[in-house]
N, C-alpha and C positions, 0 to 999 in steps of 0.2 A: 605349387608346393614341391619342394625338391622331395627327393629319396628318405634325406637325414632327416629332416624335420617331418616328415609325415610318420616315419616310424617312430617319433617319439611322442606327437600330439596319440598315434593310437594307442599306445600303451600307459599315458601320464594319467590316467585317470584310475588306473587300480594298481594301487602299491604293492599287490602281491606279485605281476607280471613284471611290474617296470624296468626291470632289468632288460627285458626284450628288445626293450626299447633302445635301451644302452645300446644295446647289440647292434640291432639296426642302424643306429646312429654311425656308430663305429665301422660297419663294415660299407657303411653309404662314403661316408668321409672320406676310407681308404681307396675307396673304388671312384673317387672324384665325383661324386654326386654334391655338391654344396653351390650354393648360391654365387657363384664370382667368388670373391677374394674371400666372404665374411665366413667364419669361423663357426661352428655349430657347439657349443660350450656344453647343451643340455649332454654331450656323454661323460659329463658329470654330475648327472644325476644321482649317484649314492652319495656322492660327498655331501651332497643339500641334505636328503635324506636323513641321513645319521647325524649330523646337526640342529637338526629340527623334526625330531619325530611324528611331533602332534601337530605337524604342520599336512592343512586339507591344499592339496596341489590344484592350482589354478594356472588357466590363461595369463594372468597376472606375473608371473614368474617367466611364463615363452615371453612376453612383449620385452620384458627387462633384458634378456638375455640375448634376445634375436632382435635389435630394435630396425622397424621399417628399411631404415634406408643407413647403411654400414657408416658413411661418415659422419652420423649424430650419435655413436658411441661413445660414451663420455668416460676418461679416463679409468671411475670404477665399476664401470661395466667390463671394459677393457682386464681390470687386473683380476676382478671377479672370476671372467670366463676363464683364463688362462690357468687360473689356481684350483677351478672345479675340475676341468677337463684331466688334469694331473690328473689327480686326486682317485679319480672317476677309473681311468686308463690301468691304474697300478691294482683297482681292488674290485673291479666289475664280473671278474671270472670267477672269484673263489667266493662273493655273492650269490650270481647267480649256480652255484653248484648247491646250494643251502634249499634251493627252490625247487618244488614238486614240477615231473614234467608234463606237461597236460598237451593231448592232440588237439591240431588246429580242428576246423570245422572242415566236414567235409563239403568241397566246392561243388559237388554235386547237385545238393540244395542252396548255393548260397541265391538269396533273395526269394526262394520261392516264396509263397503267400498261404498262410496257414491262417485259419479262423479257430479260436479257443471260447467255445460258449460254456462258460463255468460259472456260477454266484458264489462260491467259495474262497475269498477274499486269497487267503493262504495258498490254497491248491492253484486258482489262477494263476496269482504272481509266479507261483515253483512252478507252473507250467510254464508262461511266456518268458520269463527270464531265461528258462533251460534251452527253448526254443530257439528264442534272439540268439544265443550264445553259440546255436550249431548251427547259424546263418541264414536262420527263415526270418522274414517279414512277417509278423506276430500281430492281429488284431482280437481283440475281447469283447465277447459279449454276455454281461451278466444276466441276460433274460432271455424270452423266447422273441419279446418284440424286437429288442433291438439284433440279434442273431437273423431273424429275417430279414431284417432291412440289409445286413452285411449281406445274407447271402443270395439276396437278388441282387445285389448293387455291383459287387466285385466277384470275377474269377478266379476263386482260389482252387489253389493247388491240392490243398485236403483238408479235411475239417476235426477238430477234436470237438463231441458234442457229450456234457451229461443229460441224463433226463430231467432229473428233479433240480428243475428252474422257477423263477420268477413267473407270470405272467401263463404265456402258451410253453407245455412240459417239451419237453425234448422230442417227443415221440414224436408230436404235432407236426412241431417244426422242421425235421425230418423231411416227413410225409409230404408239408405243403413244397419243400422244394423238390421233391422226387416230382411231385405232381408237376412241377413248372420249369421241367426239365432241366435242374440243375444237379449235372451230375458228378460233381469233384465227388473222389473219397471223402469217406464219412467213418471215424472212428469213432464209436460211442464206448464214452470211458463212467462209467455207474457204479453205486451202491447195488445197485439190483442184483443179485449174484445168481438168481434160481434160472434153471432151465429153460423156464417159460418166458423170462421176462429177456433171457440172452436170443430167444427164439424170434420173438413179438420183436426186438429192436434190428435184428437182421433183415427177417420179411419187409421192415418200415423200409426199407433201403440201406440199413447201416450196411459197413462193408468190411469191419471188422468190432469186435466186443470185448472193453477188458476191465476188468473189475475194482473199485478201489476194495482195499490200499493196494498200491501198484508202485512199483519198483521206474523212475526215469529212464534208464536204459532201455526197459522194455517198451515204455511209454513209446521212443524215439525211436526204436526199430522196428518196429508195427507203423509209424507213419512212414517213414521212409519205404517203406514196403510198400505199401498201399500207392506211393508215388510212384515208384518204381512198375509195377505191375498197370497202373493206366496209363502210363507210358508206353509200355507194352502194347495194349490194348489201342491205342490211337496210332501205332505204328505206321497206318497210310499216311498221314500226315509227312509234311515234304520235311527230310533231313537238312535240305540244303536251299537255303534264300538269296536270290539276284534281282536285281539293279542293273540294267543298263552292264557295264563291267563290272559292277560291285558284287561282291557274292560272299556270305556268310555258310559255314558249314557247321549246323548243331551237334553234329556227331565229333566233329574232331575240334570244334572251336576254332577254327580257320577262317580267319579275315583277309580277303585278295582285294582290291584294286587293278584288276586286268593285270599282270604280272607281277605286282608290284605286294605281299605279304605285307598285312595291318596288324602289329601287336597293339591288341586293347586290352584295358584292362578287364572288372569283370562289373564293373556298374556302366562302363562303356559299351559290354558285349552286351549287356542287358537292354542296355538304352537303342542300338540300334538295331537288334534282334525285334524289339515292339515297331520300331520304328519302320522296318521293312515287312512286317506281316500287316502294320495298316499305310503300304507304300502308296501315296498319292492322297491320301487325308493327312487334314489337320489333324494334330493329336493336341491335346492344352496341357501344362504344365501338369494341373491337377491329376491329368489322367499317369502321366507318365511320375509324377511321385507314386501313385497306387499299383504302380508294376514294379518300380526299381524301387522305393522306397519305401518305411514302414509308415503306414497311413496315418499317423501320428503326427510327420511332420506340418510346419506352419505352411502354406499354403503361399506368402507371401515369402517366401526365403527366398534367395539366390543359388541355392544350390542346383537347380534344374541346369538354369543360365550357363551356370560354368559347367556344369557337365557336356551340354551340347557345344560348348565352344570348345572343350577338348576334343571330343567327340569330330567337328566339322575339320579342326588343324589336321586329325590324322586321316581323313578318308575327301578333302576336297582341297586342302592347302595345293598341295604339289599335283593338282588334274586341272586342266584347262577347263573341261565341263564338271559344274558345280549341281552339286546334289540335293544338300542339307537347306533348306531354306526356311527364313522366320518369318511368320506371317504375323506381322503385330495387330494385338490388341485379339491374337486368337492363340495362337501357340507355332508349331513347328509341322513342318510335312517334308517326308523325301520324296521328293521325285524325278524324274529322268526330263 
């Protein structure tokens, strides 16, 4: 997927940003990102827009406009695109100037893996949607059982936990992972407000306490913190991972190939970062959606696929010895 058309498939789905998307179109388009000859029409996107308000944006719309292959463009596709992209071109800036300016996520956390154990249908959703949106990997657990089961099963980064749950209370389940040496941070966010109950949930293992009602910003600046500082704390852990010539740098995000500097992007850097700390194992598809992706996805997708096929063109296409290899019917292993 080129430049133009990726910046607008991310943005087409909430009409409050879509102008970004414009953006991106527009400034891919200039900079010779498109596909061969064929024309990228969606940076007019407002003009559809203002013509069709109560229209819900689909897939259905990219296929019409970008069809497969350029010379099955049918004449009003053709006059379509030409008359959106105007349209689009002449009123895209004094649009997007009408629109709040909102900061990306910080890249810091993007993908990390966060567990949210809440039964509070509302508070949930306002948590993992806030979450999603500042680029963590978001999984939910509405009880104590299923919270244990995430939190033996996957390594997460840090945990947002209430007490008063379903099944086993918060406190429990805590406890039983302290006991089973699992130690990601642990935010216990509660009704409980008295001294004692903020006391009792620390001693459990928690590693920071915040009380509802609670403000999102703070919510998110106490986890980030909590990342931040066992990061700190695991500091011996190696900055920097090699292969044979291949070497990854977590401190600066530096991709080499023995002389040769690897721009990835960052579900790439993700993917081959897991990939070189279990160098010489199989890793299975499954596993590597529950690192780079949100554990949600379908298990059957192709998106793994094309990732590692991006992933092998930039660090094995142009090297005589080959690294990335597929092991069918199990998953994928680097090795030397």
């Amino acid at each position: 997927m080129s430049g133009a058309r990726e910046g607008v498939v991310t943005w087409w789905s909430n009409p409050k940003t879509w102008v970004d998307g414009v953006e991106a179109v527009h400034r891919a388009t200039v900079s010779g990102e498109t596909d061969g000859n064929k024309r990228h029409p969606l940076e007019g996107a407002s003009s559809f827009f203002n013509s069709n308000p109560d229209h819900e944006p689909s897939m259905k719309l990219i296929s019409f406009l970008n069809p497969t292959d350029p010379q099955e463009a049918t004449a009003e596709q053709n006059f379509f695109q030409e008359k959106v992209a105007r349209a689009a071109l002449a009123d895209y800036k004094s649009v997007r100037a009408t629109l709040p300016v909102t900061a990306p996520p910080d890249d810091t956390f993007l993908n990390m893996r966060l567990l949210v154990v809440e039964d509070d249908p509302k508070i949930a959703s306002f948590i993992v949607k806030g979450m999603k949106e500042n680029g963590f990997a978001v999984d939910h657990a509405p009880d104590g059982e299923e919270a244990l089961l995430f939190g033996r099963s996957i390594n997460y980064d840090a945990a947002i936990l209430d007490l008063m749950i379903p099944g086993i209370d918060g406190l429990a389940v805590l406890q039983k992972l302290r006991a089973e040496k699992k130690l990601f941070p642990v935010l216990i966010l509660s009704a409980r407000a008295t001294v004692d109950d903020r006391v009792k949930g620390l001693q459990a293992g928690g590693d920071d306490y915040l009380t509802k009602p609670f403000a999102f910003s703070e919510l998110l600046a106490r986890v980030q913190a909590l990342i931040r500082r066992n990061a700190q704390v695991q500091q011996s852990e190696p900055t920097r991972l090699t292969l044979e010539d291949l070497s990854l740098d977590l401190l600066t995000r530096q991709v080499r190939r023995g002389q040769t500097q690897i721009e990835l992007q960052s579900r790439e850097f993700s993917l081959l970062e897991f990939l070189m700390r279990h160098a010489g194992r199989v890793v299975t598809k499954t596993m590597i959606l529950e690192h780079v992706w949100d554990y949600s996805f379908d298990p059957q997708t192709n998106v793994v696929d094309v990732l590692v096929c991006r992933l092998r063109n930039k660090i094995d296409k142009e090297f005589s010895k080959k690294l990335l290899y597929t092991v069918r019917g199990a998953g994928y292993v680097l090795k030397a």
